[in-house]
PALUMDO-938982 format. One line per field, with one value per residue (C-alpha): x negated, y, z; chain; residue in one letter. Coordinates in steps of 0.001 Angstrom, whole numbers. Layout:
u = [X:...];
v = [Y:...];
w = [Z:...];
chaine = [A:...];
residu = [a:...];
***
This chain:
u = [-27316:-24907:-23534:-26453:-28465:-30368:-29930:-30851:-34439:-34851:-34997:-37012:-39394:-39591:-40744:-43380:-46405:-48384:-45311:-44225:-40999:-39226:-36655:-34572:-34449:-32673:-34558:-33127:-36281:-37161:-33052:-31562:-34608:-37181:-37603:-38925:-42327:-44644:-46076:-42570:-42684:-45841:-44870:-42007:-45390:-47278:-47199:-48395:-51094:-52876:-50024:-50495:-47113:-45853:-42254:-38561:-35448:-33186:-30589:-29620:-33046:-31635:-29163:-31165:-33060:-34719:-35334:-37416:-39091:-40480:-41408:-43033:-45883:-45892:-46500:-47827:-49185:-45738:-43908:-40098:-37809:-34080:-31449:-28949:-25404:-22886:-21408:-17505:-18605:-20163:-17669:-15116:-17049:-17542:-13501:-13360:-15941:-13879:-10517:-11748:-13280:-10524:-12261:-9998:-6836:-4500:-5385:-8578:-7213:-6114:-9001:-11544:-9682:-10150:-14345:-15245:-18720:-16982:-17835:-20643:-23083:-22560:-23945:-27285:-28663:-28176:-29252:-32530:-33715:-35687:-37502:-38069:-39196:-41326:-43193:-45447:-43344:-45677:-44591:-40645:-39706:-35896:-34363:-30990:-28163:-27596:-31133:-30278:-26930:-28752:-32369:-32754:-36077:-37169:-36179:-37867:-41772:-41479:-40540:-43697:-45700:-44504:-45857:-49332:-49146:-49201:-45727:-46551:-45742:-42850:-40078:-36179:-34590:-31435:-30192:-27408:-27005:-24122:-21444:-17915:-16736:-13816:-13629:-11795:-10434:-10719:-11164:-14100:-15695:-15269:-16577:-19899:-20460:-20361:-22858:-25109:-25383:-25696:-29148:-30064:-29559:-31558:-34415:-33810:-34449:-35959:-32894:-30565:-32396:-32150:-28486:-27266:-29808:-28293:-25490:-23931:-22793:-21795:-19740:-17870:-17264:-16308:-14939:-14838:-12798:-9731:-7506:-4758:-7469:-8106:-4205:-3310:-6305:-4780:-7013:-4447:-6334:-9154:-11573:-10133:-11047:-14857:-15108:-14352:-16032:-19250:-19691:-21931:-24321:-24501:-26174:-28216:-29353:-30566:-32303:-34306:-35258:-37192:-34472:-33730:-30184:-29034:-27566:-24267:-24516:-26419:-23396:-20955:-22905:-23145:-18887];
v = [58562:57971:60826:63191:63525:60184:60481:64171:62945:60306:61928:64695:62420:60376:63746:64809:62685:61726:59731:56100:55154:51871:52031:50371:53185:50864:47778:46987:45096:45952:44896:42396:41133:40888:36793:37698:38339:41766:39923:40125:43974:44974:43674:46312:48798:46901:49811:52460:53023:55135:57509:59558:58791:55433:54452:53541:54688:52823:54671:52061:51643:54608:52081:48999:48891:45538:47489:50220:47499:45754:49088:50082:46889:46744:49983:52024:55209:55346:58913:58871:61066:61680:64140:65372:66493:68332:64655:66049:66963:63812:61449:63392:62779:59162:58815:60314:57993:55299:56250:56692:53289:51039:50132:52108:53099:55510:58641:59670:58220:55103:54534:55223:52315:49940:50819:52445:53890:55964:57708:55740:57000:60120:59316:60622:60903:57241:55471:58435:57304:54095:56189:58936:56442:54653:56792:60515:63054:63862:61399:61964:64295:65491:67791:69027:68880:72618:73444:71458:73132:76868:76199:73201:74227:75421:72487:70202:72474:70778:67754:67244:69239:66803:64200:65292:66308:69572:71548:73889:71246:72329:70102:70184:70342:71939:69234:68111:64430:61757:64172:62869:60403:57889:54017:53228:50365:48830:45240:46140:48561:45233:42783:45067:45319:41570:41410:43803:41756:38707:40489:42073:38296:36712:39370:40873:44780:46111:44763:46071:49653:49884:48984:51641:54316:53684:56570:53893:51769:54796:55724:52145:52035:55595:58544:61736:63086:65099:67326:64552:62432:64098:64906:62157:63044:63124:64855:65982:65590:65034:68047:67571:63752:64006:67462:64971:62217:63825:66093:64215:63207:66527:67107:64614:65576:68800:67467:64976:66972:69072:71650:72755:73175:71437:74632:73557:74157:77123:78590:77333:79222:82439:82410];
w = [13970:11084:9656:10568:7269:6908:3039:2740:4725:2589:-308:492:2242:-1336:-3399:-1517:-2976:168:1906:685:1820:680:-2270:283:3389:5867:6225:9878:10483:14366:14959:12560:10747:13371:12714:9623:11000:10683:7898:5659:7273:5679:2488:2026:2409:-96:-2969:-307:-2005:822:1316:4587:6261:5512:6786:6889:7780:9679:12200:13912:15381:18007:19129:19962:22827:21829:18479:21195:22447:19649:17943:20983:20906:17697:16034:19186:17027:15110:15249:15188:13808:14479:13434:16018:15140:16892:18793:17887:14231:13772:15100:12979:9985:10912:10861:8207:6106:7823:6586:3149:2684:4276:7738:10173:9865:11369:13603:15288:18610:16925:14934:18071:19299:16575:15989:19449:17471:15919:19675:20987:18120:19417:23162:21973:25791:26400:23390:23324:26886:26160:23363:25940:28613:26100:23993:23956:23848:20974:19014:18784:16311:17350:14643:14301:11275:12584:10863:7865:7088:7592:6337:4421:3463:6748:8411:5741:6398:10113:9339:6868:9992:12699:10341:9320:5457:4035:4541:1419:-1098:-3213:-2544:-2914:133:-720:-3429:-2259:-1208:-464:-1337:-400:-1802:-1813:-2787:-5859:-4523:-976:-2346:-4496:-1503:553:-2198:-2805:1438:1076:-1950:51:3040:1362:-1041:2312:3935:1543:2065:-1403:-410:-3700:-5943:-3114:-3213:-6915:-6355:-3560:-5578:-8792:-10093:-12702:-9593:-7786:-9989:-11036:-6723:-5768:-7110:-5838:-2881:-3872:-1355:-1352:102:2793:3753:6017:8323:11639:14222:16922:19866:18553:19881:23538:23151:22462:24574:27566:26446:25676:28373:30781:27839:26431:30141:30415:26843:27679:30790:28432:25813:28303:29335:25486:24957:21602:18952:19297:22939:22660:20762:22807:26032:23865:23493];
chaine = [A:A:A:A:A:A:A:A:A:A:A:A:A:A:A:A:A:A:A:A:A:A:A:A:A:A:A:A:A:A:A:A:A:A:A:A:A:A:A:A:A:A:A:A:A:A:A:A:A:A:A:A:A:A:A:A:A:A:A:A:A:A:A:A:A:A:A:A:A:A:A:A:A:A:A:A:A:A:A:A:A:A:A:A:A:A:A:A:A:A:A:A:A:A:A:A:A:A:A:A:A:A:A:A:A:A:A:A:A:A:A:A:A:A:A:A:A:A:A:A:A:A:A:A:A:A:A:A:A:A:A:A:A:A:A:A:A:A:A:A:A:A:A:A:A:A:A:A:A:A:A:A:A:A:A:A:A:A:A:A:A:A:A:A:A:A:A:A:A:A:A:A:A:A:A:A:A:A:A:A:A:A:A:A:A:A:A:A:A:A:A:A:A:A:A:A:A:A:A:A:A:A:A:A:A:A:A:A:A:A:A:A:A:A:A:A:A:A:A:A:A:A:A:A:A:A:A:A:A:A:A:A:A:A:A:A:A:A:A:A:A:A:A:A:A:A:A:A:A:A:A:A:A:A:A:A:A:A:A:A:A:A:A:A:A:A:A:A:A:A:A];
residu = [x:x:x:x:x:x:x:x:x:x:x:x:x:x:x:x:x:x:x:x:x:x:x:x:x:x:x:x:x:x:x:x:x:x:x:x:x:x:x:x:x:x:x:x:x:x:x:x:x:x:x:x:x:x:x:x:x:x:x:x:x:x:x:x:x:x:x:x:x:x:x:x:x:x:x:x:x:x:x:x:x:x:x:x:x:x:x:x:x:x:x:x:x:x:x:x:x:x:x:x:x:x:x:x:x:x:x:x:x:x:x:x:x:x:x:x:x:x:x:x:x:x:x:x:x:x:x:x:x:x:x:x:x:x:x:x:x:x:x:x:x:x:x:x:x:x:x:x:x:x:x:x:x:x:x:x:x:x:x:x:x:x:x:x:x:x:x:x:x:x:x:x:x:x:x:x:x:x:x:x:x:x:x:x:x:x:x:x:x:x:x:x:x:x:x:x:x:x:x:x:x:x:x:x:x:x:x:x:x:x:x:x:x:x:x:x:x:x:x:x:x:x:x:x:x:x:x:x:x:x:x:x:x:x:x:x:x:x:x:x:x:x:x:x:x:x:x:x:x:x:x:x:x:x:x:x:x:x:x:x:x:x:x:x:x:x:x:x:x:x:x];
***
């Protein structure tokens, strides 16, 4: 899901030298792009050069069943990896993202209102279940942001396990990644979205990685966040919101991952 460390997996999937991963992580091939052909796929691979895991990250895979699907008969030996959040924490951060970049505005309430997935990303039990129904349980990897905030390093060793390659290679898992940040100016936030789906349109992923990798353009687009940014946050009601709208999927969560309670419901038993 969004919010949940994609970027922090991304790069420490990139330093460890028997995993190729595109310069673009979200190709949103098996969703958006699938009329491109496999053929157009295995090109983004084409610099592989026998790496050991070979792959892509794209979140919104989790919620496209079609994407499930077409994964599913067309890569059958693939392994899958998500990252779990807290659903409250994460929907909170997603507002958050939201305010700062001009695409909600308002409250929490208000702005669940204007981009409901703001709460659906955090249904993790629903969108999971084709996955579940259509793959070894062997071959889904589910981690959990609670791991990356306490062991970074830790949680990076069973990743590179789950995936085959040797967990002892020294990699930096505790750099820190996507810090907050805040658009400089809606207008030109909006104008680069637009360039970006245009290069991404036109099937231009390796100028578009360069582009969202590179600090120069970071910098000219964001800046960093500042207390008076975050100010006019207005979570009243917020908690009591996604407690009720969560609680039947944090059930049916448990149930599917084999009876394992999720950390942040651990905790929440323990209290």
């Amino acid at each position: 899901p969004p919010k949940t460390g994609s970027t922090w997996l991304y790069q420490v999937l990139t330093q460890h030298p028997d995993v190729f991963v595109p310069e673009l992580k979200d190709l949103y091939f098996f969703d958006r792009h699938y009329d491109r052909g496999l053929a157009w796929y295995a090109k983004q691979f084409s610099e592989s050069d026998g790496a050991v895991a070979v792959g892509e990250i794209s979140h919104d895979y989790l919620y496209s069943p079609e994407a499930c699907d077409r994964i599913c008969r067309d890569l059958q030996d693939v392994k899958l990896i998500t990252i779990l959040r807290n659903p409250t924490h994460r929907a909170i951060s997603h507002y958050k993202y939201s305010r700062r970049f001009g695409n909600v505005t308002g409250s929490f309430l208000q702005a669940t209102r204007q981009n409901p997935n703001i709460l659906d990303c955090g249904l993790y039990a629903k969108h999971l279940r084709p996955f579940i129904d259509s793959f070894p349980r062997e071959q889904l990897g589910v981690f959990f942001f609670d791991d990356l905030q306490h062991d970074p390093t830790e949680l990076g060793q069973r990743l590179f396990r789950f995936l085959g390659l040797d967990e002892t290679y020294p990699v930096e898992c505790n750099r820190k990644v996507n810090g907050q940040a805040v658009s400089r100016s809606v207008w030109i936030s909006r104008a680069a979205r637009t360039g970006a789906h245009l290069t991404r349109k036109l099937g231009w992923t390796a100028l578009l990685g360069k582009a969202k990798n590179s600090s120069f353009l970071r910098q000219v687009l964001f800046r960093e966040v500042t207390t008076s940014d975050s100010a006019d946050f207005d979570l009243d009601g917020a908690e009591d919101l996604c407690r009720d709208f969560y609680a039947d999927d944090m059930s049916r969560l448990s149930r599917i991952l084999g009876g394992h309670q999720p950390p942040w419901l651990k905790h929440r038993s323990a209290v």
